[in-house]
BATOR-407265 format. One line per 2 residues: for each residue x, z, y of C-alpha. Coordinates in Angstrom, 2 decimals, m for minus. Each point is the difference from the previous one (the first is absolute). Layout:
X,Z,Y  ...
//
This chain:
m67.76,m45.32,m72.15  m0.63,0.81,3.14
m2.83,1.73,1.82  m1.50,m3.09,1.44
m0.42,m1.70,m3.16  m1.04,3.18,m2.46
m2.61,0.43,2.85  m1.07,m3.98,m0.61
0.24,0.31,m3.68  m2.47,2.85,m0.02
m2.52,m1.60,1.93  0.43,m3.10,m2.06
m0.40,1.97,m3.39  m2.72,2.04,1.50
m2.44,m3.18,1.12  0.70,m2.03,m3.30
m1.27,3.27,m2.19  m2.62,0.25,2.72
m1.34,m3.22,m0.26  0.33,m0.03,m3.90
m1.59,3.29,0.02  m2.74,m0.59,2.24
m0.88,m3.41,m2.15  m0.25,2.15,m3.17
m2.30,2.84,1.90  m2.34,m3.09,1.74
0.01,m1.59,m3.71  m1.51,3.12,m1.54
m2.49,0.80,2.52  m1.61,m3.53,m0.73
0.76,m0.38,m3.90  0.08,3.80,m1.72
m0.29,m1.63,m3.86  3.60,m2.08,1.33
2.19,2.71,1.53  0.32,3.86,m0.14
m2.25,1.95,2.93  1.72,0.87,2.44
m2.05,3.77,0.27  m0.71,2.71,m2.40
m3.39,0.07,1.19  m0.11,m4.21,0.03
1.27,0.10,m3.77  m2.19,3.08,m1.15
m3.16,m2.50,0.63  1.82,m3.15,m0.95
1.23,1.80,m3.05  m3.61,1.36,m0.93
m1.88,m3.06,0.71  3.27,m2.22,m2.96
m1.58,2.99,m1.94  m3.05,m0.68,m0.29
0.69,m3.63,m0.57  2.27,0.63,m2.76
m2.31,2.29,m1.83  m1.26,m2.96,m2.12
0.68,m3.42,m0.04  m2.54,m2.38,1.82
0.18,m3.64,m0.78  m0.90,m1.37,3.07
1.30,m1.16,3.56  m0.15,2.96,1.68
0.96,0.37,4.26  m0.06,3.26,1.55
0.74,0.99,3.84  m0.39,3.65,1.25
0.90,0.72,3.93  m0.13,2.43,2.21
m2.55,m0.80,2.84  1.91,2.89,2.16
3.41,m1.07,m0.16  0.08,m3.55,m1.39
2.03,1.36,m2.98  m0.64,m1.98,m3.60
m0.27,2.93,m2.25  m0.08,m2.89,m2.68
m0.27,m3.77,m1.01  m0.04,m2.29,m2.60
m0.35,m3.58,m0.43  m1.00,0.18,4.03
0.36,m3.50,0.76  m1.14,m1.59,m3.40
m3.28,m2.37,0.25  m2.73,2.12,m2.03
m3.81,m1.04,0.22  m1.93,3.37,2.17
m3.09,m0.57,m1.76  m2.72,2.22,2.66
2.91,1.51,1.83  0.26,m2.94,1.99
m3.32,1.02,1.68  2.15,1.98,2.23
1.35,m3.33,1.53  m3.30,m1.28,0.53
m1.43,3.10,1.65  2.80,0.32,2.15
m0.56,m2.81,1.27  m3.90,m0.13,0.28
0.34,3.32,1.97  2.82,m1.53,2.36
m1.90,m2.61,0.60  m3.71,m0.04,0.14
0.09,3.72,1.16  m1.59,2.66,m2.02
m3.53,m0.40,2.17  m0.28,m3.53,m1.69
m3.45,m0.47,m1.74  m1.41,m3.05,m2.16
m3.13,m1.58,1.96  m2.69,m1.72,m2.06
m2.56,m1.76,1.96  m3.13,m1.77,0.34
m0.27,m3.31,2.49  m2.14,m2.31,0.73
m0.78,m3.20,2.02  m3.36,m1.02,1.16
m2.43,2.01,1.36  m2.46,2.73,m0.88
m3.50,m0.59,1.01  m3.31,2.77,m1.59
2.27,1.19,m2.61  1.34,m3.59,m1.43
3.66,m1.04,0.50  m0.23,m3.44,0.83
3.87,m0.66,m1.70  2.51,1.18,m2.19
0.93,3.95,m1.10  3.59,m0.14,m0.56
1.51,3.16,m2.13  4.04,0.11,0.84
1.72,2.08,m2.45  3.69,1.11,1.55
1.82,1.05,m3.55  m0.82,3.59,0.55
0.87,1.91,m3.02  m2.12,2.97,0.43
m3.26,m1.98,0.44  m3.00,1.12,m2.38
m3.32,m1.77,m1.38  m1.92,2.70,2.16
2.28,m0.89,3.12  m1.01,m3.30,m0.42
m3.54,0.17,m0.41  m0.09,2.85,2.91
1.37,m2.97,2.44  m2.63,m2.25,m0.93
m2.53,2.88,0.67  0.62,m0.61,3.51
m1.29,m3.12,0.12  m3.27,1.72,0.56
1.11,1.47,2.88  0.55,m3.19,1.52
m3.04,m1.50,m0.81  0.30,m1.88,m2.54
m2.43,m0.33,m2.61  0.74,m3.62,m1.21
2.63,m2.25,m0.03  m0.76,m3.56,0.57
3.70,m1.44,m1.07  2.62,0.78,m2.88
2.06,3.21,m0.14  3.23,m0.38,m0.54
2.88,1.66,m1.10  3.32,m0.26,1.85
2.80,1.24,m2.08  3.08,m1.72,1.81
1.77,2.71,1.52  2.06,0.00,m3.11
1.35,m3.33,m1.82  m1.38,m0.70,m2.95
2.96,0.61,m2.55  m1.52,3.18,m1.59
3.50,0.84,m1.35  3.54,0.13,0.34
3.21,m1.26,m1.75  1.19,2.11,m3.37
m3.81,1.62,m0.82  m0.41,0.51,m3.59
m2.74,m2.46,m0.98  m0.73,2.67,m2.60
m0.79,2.68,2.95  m3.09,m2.67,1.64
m2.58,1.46,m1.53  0.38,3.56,0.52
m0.95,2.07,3.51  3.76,0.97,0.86
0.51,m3.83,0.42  m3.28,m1.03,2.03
0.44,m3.27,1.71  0.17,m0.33,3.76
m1.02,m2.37,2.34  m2.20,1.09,2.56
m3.26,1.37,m1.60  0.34,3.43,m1.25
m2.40,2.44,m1.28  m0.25,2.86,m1.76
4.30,m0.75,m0.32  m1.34,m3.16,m2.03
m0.44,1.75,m3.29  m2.91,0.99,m2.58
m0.27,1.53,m2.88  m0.94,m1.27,m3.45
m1.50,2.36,m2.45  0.80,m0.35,m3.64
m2.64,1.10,m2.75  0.29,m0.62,m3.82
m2.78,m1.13,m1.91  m2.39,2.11,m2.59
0.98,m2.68,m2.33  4.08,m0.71,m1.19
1.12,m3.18,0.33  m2.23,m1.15,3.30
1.00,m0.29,3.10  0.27,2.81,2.10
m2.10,0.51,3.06  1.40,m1.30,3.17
m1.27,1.24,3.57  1.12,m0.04,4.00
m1.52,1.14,3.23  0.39,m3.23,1.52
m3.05,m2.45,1.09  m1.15,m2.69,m2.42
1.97,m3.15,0.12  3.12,1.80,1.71
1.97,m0.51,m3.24  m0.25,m1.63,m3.63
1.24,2.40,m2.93  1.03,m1.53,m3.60
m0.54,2.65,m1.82  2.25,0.09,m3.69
0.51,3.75,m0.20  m1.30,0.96,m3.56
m1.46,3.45,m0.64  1.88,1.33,m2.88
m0.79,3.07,m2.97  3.94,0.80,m0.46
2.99,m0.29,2.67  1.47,m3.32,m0.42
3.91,m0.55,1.12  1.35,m2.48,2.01
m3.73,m0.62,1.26  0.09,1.28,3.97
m2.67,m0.75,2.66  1.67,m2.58,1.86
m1.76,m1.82,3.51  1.10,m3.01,1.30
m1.32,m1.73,3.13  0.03,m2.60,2.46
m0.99,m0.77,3.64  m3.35,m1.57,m1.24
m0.76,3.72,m0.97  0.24,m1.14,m3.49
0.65,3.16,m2.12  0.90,m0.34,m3.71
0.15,3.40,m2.05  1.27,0.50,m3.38
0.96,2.35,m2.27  m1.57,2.76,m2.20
m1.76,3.22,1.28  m0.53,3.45,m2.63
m3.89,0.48,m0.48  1.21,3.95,0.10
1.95,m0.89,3.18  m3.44,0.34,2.28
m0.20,m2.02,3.07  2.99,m0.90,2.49
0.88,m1.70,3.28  2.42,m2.10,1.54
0.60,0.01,3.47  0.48,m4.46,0.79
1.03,m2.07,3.23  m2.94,m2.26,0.97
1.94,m3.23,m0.30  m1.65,m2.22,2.96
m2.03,2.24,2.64  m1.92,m2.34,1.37
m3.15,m0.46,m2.15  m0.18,4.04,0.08
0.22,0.00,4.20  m3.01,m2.87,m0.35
m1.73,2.39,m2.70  0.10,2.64,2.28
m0.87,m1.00,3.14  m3.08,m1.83,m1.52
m0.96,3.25,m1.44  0.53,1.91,3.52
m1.73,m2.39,2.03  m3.08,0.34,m3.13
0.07,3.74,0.93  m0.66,m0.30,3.27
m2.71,m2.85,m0.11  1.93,m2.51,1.93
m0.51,m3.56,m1.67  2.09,m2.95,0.50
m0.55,m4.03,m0.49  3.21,m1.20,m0.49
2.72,0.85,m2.46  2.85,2.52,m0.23
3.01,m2.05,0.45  3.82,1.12,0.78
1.41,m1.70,3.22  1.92,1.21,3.40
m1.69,1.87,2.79  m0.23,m2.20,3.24
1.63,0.60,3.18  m3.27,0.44,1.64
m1.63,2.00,m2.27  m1.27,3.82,1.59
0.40,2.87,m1.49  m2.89,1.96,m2.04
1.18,3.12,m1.11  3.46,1.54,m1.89
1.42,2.67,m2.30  3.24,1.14,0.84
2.25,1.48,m2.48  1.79,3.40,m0.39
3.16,m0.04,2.52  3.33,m1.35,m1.97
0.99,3.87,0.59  m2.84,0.94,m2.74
0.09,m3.41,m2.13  3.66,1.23,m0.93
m1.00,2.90,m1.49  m1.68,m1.64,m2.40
2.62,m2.40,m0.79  2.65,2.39,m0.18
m1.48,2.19,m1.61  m1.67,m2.42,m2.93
2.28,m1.93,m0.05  m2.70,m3.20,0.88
1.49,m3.45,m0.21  m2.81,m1.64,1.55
0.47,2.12,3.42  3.31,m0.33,0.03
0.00,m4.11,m0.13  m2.90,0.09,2.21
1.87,1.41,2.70  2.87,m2.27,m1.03
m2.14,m3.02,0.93  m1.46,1.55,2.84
3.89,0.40,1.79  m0.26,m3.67,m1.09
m2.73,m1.00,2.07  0.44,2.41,2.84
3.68,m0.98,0.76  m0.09,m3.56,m0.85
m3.58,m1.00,1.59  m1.51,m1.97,m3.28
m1.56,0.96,m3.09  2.21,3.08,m1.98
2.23,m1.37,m2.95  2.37,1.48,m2.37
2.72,m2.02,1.88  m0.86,0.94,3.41
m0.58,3.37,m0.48  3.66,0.90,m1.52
1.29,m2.03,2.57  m1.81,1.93,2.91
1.31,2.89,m2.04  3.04,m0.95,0.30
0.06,m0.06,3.59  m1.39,3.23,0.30
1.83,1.77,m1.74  3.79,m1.35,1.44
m0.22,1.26,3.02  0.19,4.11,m1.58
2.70,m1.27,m1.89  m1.99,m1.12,m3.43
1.29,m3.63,m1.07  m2.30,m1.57,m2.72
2.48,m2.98,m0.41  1.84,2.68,m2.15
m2.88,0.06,m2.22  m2.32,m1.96,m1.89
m3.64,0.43,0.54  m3.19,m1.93,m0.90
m2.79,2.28,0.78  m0.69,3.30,1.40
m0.98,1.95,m2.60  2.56,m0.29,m2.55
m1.54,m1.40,m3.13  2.04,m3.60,0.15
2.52,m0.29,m2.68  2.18,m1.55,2.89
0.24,2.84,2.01  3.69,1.31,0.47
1.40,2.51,2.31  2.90,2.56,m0.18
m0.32,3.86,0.00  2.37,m0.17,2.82
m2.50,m1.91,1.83  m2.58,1.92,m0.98
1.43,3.39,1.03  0.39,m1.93,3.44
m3.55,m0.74,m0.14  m0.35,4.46,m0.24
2.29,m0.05,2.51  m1.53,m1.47,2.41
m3.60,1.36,m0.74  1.56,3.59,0.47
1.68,m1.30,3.59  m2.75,m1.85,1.27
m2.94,2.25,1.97  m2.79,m2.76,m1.16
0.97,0.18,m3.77  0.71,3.44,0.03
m2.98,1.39,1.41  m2.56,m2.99,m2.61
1.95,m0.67,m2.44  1.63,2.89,m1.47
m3.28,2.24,m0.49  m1.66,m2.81,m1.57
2.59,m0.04,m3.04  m1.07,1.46,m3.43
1.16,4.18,0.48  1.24,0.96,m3.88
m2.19,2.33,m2.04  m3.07,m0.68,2.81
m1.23,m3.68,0.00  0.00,m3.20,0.16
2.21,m1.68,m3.01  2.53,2.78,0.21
m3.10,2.69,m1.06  1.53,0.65,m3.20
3.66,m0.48,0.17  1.99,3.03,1.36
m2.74,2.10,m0.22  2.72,3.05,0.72
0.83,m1.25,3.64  m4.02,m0.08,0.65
m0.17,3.57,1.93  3.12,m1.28,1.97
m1.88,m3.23,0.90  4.15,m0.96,0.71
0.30,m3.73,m1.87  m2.29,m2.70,1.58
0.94,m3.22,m1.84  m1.51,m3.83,m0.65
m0.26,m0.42,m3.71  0.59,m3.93,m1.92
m0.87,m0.70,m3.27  m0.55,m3.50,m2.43
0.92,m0.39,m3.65  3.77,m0.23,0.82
0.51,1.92,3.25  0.20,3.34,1.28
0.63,1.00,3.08  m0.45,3.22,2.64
1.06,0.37,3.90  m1.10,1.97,2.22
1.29,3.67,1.34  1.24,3.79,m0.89
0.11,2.76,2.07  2.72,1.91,m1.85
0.48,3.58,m0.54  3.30,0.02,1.65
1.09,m3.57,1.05  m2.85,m0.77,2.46
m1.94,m3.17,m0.27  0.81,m2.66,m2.41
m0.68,m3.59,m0.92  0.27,m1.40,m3.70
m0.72,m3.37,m1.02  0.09,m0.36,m4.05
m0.71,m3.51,m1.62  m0.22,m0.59,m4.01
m0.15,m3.79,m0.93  0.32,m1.59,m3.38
m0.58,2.49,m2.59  m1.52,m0.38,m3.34
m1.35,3.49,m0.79  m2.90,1.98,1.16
0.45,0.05,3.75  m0.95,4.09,m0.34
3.92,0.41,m0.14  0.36,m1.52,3.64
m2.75,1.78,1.56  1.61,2.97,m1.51
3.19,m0.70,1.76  m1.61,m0.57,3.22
m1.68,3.29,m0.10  3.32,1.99,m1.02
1.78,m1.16,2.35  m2.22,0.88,2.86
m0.47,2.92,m1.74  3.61,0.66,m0.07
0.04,m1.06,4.01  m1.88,2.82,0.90
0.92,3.04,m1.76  3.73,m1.09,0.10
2.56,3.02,1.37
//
């Protein structure tokens, strides 16, 4: 062989090992539980995280993606590109997008309108109260707006007031909700009226005598709701006999079950069902405070075009309102703004279906494609919901690269050990104040994402998901807070 053709054969042999090489290094960079790392440092951390996971055995559908938010590298992954339902992890999607989009100065405007004409303290039309699906809104927000009437002048109202609550549609909930979850506060209803985040609390008291009913009381107005009462005070614990509420949007509320005379009193925090006859119980009540009468009715109907302004109560900025959603973890914020990028984008009253799809378009253009996904609401609680950790650790990807997100979005996550849900979990990495993560949670899913500022491998993103599993979900929590444990202490 001559020197000409050992010199081809060479370079032959050396790009076919190259490119067979090079596929094998690119493969284990994006799937470490496939191939071998291709580091000692990579497989240290890959190594330690298999671990951890094989320390018991978990019985559910479990999808875990660790990267480095330095150099790109995937420390680990498994399952990345399986379909697993976020549960409240997906409120990282929906903030993303609300901060993209409606800016984080954005504020919720509730106003008073009217038409006609004010003439020795009597306005000579209607007072029109639009309600704009802010979350944050309170009873004492409320009746502070209609304080102001006063300072217009008016003392009497010679017309209806009405209530405009059409920002919003009027579906008050999306595809996949439990119908089991309706009655309590985490799954308030939302269409546009919202106050005091829709909920109430019922107090539970057993009777002095065994065998009657037990006591049944809420802070709400008279007439706001209807209680059946079939809970059954009880001497001795009785099995298979829970308090159980059931509801429906007539603000029907049926409660049964057994309550422990030696139990004392207890409370249940509930969704009001339909807002509406509360926003009419309250503003009759404000307007009673301040002495200003009307002569027609309280009715619910659109604002006209040439209605003037009266007076409004702006919100918190979005910058602040996230804090609170972030940190609680509050479904009702978190579909309000969802609607709101809805209505914003698409010019017409905020839906479940318009606001994913003006989500959607937000969030393309930094490289975030929902069409990978399936999503039904913003705050995760659908049963529908499906997304990937891969997609996911995009989604911390692109909070960590993007100045907006980065500078609102990241200090309003949960810090372990401090506050929010993640007060008690990795109570060790409090003093650091290093892991800042967005907790999920229902009966059959677990999940954590968020970020690590490691000891020794700068600063990481970790996206763990638990579907599907039949024991106590105190296992999967437990994972989530080992590994991120594990992230930051790792050599």
């Amino acid at each position: 062989m001559n020197s000409l053709k050992i010199k081809k054969f060479l370079k032959s042999f050396f790009i076919y090992h190259f490119v067979i090489l090079g596929g094998f290094f690119f493969s284990a960079f994006t799937y470490a539980d496939d191939f071998s790392p291709p580091t000692s440092q990579y497989n240290y951390l890959g190594q330690g995280i298999r671990h951890i996971l094989d320390s018991r055995h978990y019985d559910a559908a479990i999808g875990i993606y660790v990267q480095s938010l330095q150099t790109g590298r995937v420390y680990f992954s498994k399952n990345a590109q399986s379909l697993l339902a976020p549960a409240s992890i997906q409120k990282l999607i929906t903030v993303s997008a609300a901060l993209l989009f409606l800016k984080p100065t954005f504020q919720f405007t509730t106003s008073l309108f009217k038409t006609g004409s004010i003439d020795h303290g009597v306005l000579n039309g209607n007072l029109y109260v639009q309600f704009s699906g802010d979350p944050s809104l309170k009873r004492s927000d409320l009746f502070a707006l209609l304080s102001k009437l006063k300072t217009k002048g008016i003392e009497q109202i010679n017309g209806n007031v009405i209530i405009d609550d059409n920002a919003f549609d009027h579906i008050p909930y999306p595809p996949g909700w439990a119908w089991d979850d309706l009655s309590y506060d985490y799954a308030a209803p939302l269409r546009t009226i919202v106050i005091d985040r829709n909920r109430f609390s019922m107090r539970f008291a057993p009777s002095r005598v065994a065998g009657a009913h037990a006591i049944l009381s809420t802070n709400l107005p008279n007439g706001v709701i209807t209680i059946f009462n079939h809970v059954r005070t009880t001497r001795y614990r009785v099995r298979h006999c829970p308090v159980s509420i059931y509801s429906n949007d007539r603000n029907q509320f049926a409660i049964h079950g057994c309550l422990l005379q030696s139990a004392g009193k207890q409370s249940r925090a509930l969704a009001v069902r339909n807002m509406l006859p509360l926003a009419k119980a309250y503003v009759d009540e404000a307007l009673k405070n301040e002495n200003i009468a009307y002569i027609g009715k309280i009715k619910e109907a659109k604002t006209p075009l040439n209605s003037v302004v009266l007076a409004q109560h702006d919100s918190a900025p979005l910058s602040q309102l996230i804090m609170h959603l972030l940190k609680k973890s509050d479904n009702l914020y978190a579909n309000a703004l969802l609607k709101k990028m809805g209505a914003v984008y698409f010019h017409r009253p905020g839906s479940w279906q318009n606001g994913l799809a003006a989500e959607k378009a937000i969030l393309l253009p930094v490289g975030l494609n929902i069409s990978n996904v399936r999503l039904n609401d913003g705050a995760g609680l659908s049963r529908y919901n499906y997304v990937t950790p891969l997609f996911m650790s995009k989604v911390l990807w692109t909070i960590n690269r993007n100045a907006t997100l980065k500078k609102y979005l990241v200090p309003a996550l949960p810090i372990a050990g401090v506050d929010g849900t993640l007060i008690y979990r990795m109570s060790n990495l409090g003093k650091q104040q290093c892991l800042r993560a967005k907790t999920g949670s229902t009966d059959n899913i677990s999940s954590l994402a968020g970020f690590v500022r490691t000891k020794n491998h700068g600063l990481v993103s970790f996206v763990v998901i638990a579907n599907n599993f039949v024991n106590n979900r105190y296992w999967y929590v437990s994972l989530e807070n080992k590994i991120g444990e594990y992230l930051y202490h790792a050599p």
